[in-house]
N, CA, C and O atoms as a CHARMM CRD file, in Angstrom:
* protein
*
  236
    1    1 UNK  N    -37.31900  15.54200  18.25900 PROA 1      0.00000
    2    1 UNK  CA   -35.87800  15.57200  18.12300 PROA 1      0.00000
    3    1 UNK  C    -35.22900  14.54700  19.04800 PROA 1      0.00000
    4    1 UNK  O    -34.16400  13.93100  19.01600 PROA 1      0.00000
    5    2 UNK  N    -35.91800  14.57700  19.60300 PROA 2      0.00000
    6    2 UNK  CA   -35.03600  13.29900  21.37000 PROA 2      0.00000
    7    2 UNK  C    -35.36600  12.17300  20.64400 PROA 2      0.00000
    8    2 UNK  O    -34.44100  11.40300  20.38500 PROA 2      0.00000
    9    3 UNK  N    -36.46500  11.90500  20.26100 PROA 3      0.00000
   10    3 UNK  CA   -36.93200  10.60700  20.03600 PROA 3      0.00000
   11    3 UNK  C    -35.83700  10.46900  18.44700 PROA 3      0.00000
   12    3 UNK  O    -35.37900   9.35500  18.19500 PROA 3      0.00000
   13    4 UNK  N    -35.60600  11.30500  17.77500 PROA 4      0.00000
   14    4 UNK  CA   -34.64300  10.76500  16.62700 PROA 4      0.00000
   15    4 UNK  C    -33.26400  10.42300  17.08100 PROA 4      0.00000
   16    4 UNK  O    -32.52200   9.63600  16.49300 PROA 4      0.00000
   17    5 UNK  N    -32.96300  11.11000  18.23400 PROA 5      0.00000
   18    5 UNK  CA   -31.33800  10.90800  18.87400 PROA 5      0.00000
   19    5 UNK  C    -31.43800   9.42000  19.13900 PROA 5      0.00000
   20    5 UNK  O    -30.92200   8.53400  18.45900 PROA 5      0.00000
   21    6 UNK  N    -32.18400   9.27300  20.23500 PROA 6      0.00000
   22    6 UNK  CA   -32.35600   8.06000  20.67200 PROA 6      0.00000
   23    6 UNK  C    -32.38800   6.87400  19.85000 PROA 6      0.00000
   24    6 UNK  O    -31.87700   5.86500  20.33700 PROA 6      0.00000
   25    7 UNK  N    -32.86200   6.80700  18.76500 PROA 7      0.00000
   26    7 UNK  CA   -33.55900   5.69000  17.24900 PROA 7      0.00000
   27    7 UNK  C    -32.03300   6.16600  16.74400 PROA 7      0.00000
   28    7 UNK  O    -31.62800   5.33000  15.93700 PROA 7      0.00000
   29    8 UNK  N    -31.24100   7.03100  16.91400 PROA 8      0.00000
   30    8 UNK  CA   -29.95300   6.55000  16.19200 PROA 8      0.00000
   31    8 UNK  C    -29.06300   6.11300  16.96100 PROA 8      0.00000
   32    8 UNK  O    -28.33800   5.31100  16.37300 PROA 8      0.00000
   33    9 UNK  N    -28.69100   6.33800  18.39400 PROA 9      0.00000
   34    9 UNK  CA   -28.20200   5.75500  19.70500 PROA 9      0.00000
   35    9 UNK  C    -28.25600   3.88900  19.10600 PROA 9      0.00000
   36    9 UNK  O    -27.44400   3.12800  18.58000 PROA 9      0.00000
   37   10 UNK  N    -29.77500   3.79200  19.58800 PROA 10     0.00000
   38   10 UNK  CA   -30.22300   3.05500  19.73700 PROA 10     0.00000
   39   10 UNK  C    -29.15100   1.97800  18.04600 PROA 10     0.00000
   40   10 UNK  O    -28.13200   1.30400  18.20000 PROA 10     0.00000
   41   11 UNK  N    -29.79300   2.19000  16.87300 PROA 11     0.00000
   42   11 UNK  CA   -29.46900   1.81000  15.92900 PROA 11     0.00000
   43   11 UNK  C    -27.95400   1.58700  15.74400 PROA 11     0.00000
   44   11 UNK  O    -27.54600   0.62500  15.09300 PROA 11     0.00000
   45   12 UNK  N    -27.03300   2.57400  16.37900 PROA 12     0.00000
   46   12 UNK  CA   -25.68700   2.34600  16.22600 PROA 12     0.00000
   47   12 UNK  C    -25.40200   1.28600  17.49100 PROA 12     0.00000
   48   12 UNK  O    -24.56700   0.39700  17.32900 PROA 12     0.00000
   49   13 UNK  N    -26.09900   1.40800  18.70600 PROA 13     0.00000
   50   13 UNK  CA   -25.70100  -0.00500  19.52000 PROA 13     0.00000
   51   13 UNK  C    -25.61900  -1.35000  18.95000 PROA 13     0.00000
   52   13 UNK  O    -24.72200  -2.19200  18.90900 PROA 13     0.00000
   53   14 UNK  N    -27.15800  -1.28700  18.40500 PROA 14     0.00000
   54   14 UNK  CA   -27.53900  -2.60600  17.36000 PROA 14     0.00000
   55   14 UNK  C    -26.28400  -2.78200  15.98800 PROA 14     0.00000
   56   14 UNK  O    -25.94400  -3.90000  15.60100 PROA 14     0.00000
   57   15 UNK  N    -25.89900  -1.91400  15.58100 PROA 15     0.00000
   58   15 UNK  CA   -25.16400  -2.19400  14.81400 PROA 15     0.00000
   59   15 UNK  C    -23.64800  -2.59900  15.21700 PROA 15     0.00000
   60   15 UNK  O    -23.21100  -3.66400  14.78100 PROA 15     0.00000
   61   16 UNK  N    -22.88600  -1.83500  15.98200 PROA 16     0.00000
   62   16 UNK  CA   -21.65800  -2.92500  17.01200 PROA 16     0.00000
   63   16 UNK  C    -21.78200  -4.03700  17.40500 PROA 16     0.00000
   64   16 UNK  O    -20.99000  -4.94300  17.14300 PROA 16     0.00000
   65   17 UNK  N    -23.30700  -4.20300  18.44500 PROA 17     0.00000
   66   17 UNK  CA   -23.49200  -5.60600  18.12700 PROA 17     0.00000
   67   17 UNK  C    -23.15600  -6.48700  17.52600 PROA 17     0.00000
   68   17 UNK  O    -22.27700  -7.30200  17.80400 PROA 17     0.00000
   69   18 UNK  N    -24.16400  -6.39700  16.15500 PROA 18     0.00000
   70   18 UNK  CA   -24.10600  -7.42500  15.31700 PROA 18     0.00000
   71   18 UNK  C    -22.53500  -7.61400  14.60300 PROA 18     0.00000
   72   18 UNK  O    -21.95000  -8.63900  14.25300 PROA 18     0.00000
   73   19 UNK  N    -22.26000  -6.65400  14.56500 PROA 19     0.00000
   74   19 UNK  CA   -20.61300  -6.41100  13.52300 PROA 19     0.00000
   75   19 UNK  C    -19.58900  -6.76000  14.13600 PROA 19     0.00000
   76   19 UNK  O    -18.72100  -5.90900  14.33300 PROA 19     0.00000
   77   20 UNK  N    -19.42500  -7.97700  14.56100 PROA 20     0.00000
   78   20 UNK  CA   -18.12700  -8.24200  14.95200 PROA 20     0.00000
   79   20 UNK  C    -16.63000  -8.06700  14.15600 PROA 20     0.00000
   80   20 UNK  O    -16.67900  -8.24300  12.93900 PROA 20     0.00000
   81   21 UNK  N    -15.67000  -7.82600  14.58300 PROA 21     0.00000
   82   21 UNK  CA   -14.40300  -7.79300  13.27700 PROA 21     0.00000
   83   21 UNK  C    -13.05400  -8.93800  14.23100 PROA 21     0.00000
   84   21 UNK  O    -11.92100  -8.67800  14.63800 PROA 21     0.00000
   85   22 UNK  N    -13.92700 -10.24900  14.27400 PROA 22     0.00000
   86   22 UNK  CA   -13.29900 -11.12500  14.84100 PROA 22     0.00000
   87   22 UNK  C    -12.09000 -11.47400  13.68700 PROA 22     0.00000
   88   22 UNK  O    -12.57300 -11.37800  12.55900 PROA 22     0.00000
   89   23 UNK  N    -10.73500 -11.83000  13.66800 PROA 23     0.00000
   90   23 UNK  CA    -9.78400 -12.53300  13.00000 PROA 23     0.00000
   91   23 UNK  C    -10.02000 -13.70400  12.62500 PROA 23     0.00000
   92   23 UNK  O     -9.55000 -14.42300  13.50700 PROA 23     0.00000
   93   24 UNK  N    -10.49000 -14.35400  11.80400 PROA 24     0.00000
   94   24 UNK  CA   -10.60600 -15.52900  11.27300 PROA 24     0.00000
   95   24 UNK  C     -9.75400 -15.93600  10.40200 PROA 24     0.00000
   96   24 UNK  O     -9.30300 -15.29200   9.45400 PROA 24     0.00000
   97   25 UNK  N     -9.47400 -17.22800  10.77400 PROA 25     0.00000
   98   25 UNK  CA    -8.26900 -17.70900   9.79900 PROA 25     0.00000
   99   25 UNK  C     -8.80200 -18.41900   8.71400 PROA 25     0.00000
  100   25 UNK  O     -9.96000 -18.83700   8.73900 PROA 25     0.00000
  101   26 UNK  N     -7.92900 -18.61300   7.61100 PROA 26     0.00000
  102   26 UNK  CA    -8.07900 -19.30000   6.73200 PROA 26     0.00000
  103   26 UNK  C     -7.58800 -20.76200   7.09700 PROA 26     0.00000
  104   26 UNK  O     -6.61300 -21.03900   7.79600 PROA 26     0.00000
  105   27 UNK  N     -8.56200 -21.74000   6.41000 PROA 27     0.00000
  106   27 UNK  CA    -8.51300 -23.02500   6.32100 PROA 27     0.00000
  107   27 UNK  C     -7.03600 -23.67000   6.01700 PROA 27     0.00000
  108   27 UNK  O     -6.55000 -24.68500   6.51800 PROA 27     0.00000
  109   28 UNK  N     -6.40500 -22.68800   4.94600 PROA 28     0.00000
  110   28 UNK  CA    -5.02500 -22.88700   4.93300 PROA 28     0.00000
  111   28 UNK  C     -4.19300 -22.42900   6.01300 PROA 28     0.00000
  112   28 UNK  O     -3.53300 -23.40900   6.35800 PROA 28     0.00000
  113   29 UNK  N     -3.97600 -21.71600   6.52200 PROA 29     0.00000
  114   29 UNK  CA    -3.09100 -20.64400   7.59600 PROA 29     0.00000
  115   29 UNK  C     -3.29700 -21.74400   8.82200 PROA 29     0.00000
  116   29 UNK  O     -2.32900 -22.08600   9.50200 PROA 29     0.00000
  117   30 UNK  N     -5.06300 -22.44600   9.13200 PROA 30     0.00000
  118   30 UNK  CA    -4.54000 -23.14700   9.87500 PROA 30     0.00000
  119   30 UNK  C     -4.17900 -24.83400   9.87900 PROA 30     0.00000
  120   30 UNK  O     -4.30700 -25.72600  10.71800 PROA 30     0.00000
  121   31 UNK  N     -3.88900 -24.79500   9.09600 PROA 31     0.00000
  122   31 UNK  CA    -2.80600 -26.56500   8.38000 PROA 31     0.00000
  123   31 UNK  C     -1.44000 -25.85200   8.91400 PROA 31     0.00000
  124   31 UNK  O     -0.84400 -26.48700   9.78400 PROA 31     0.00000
  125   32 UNK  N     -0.85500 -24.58000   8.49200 PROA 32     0.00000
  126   32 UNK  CA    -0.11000 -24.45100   8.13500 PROA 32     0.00000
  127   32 UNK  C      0.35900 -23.99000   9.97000 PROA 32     0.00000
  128   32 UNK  O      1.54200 -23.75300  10.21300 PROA 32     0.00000
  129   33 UNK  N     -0.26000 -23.94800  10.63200 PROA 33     0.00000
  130   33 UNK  CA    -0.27300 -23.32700  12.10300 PROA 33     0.00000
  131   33 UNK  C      0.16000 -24.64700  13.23000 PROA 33     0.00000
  132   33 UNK  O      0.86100 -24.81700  14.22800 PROA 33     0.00000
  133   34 UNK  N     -0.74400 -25.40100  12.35500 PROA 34     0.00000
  134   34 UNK  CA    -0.80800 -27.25600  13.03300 PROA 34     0.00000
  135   34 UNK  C      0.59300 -27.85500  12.34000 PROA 34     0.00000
  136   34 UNK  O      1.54700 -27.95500  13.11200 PROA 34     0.00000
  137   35 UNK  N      0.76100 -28.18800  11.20200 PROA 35     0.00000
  138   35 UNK  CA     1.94700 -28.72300  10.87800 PROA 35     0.00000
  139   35 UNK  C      3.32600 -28.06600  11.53000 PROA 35     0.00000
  140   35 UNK  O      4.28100 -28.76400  11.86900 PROA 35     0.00000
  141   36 UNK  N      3.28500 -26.42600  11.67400 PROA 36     0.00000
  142   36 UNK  CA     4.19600 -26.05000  12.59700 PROA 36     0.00000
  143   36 UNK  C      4.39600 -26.75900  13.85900 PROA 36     0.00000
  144   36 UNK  O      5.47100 -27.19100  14.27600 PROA 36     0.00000
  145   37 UNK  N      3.30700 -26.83000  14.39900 PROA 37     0.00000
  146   37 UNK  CA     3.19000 -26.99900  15.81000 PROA 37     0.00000
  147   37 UNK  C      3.62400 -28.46800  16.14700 PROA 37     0.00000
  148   37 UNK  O      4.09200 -28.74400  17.25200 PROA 37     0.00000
  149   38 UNK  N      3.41800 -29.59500  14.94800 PROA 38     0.00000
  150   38 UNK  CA     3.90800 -30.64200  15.11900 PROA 38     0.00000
  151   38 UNK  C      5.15600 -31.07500  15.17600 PROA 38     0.00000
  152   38 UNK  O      5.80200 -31.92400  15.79100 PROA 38     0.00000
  153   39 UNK  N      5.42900 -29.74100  13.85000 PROA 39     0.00000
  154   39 UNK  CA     6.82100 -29.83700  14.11700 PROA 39     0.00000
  155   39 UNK  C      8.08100 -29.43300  15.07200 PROA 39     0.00000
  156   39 UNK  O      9.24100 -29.80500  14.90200 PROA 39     0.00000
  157   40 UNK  N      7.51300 -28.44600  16.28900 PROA 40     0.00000
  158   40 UNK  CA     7.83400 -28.30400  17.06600 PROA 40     0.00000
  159   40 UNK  C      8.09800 -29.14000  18.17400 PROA 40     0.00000
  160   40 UNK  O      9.09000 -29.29300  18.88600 PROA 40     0.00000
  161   41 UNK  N      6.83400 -29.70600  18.14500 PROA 41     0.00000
  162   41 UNK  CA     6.43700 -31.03200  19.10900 PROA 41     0.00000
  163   41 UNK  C      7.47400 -32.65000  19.01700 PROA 41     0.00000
  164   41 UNK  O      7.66800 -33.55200  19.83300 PROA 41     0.00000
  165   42 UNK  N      8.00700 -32.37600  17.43700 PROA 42     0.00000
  166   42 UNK  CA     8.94600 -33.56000  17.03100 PROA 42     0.00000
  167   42 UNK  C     10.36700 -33.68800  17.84500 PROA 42     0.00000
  168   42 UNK  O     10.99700 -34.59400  18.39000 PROA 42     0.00000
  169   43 UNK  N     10.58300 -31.70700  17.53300 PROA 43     0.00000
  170   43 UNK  CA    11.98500 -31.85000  18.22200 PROA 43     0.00000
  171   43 UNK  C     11.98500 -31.16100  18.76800 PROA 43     0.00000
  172   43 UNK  O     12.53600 -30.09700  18.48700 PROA 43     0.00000
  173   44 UNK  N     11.20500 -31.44900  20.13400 PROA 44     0.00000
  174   44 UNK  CA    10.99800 -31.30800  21.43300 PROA 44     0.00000
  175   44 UNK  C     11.39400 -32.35200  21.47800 PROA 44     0.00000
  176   44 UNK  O     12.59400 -32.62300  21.47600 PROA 44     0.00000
  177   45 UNK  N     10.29600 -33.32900  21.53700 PROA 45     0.00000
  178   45 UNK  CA    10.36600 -35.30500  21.39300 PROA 45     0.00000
  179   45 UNK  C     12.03300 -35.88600  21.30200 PROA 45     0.00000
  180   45 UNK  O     12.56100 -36.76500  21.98400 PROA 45     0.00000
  181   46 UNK  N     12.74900 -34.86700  19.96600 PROA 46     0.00000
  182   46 UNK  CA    13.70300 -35.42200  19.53900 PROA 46     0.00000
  183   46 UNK  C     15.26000 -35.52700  20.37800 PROA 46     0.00000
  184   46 UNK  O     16.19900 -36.30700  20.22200 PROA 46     0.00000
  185   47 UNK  N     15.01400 -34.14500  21.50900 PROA 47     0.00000
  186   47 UNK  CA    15.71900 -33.56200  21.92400 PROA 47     0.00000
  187   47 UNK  C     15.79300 -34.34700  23.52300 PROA 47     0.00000
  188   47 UNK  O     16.86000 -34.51000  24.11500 PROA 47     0.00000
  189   48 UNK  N     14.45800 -34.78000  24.06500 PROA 48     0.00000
  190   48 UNK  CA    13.67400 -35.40700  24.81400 PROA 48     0.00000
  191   48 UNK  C     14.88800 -36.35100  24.92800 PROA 48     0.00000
  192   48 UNK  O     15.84000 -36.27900  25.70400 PROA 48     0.00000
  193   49 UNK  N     14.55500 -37.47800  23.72800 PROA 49     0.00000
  194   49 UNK  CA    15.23200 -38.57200  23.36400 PROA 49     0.00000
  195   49 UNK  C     17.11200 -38.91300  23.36600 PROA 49     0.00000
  196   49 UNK  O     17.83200 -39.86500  23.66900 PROA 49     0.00000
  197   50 UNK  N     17.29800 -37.51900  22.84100 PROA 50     0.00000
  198   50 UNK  CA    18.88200 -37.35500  22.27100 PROA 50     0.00000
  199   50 UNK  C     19.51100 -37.14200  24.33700 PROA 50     0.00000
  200   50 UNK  O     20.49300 -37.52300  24.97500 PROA 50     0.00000
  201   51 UNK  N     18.92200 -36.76700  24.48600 PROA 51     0.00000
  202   51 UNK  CA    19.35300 -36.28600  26.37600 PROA 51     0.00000
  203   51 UNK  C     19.31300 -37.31200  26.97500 PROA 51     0.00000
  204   51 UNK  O     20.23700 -37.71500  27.68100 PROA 51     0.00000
  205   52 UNK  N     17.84400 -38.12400  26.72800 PROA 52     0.00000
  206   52 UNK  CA    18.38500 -39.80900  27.76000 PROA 52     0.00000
  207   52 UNK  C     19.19600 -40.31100  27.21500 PROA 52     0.00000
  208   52 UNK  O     20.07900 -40.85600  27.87600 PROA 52     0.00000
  209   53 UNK  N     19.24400 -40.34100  25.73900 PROA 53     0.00000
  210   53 UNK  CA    20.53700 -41.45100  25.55600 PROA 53     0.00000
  211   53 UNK  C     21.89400 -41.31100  26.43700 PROA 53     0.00000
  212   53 UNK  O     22.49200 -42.06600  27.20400 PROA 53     0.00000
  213   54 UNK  N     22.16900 -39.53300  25.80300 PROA 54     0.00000
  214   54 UNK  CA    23.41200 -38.83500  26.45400 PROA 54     0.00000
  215   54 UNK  C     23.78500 -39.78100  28.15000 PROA 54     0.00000
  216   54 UNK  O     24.80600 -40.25100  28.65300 PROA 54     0.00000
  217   55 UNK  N     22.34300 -39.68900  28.55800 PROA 55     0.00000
  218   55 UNK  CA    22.29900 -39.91500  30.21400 PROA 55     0.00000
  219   55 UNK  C     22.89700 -41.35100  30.53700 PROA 55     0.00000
  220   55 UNK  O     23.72900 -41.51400  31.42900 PROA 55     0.00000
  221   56 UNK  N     22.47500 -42.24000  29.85000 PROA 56     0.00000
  222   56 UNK  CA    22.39400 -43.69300  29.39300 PROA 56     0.00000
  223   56 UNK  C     23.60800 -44.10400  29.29300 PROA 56     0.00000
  224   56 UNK  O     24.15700 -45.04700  29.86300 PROA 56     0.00000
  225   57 UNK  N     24.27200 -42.87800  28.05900 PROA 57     0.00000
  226   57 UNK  CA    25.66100 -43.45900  28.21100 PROA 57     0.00000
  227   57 UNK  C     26.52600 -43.11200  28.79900 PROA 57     0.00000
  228   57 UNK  O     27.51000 -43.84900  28.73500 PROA 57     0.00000
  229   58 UNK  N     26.63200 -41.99900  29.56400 PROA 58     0.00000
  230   58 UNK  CA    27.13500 -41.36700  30.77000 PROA 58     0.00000
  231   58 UNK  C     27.13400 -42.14300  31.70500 PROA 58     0.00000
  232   58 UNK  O     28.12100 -42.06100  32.43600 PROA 58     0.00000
  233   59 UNK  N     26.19100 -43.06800  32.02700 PROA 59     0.00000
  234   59 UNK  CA    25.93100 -43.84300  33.43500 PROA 59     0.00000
  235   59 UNK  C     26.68200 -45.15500  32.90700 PROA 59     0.00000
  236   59 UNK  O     26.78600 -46.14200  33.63500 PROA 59     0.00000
């Protein structure tokens, strides 16, 4: 009886193991994650830009 507890212990460790339930994205979701992000990055850039001028012509 011990020795069957154990061989199912045992078997359900091995099985968490192997079974991860990691989030994986789709190939699309991440284009669509990156093109966001660029576009964030633009007008950041844009905003960057629009402030020195402001400064530029202030001075």
């Amino acid at each position: 009886m011990k020795k069957i507890l154990v061989a199912f212990v045992f078997l359900f460790a091995v099985s968490t193991v192997f079974t991860g339930c990691r989030d994986e994205k789709e190939p699309s979701e991440k284009i669509e994650e990156t093109v966001e992000e660029v576009g964030d990055d633009v007008e950041d850039a844009a905003d960057e830009v629009g402030d020195a001028v402001e400064d530029v012509v202030d001075d």
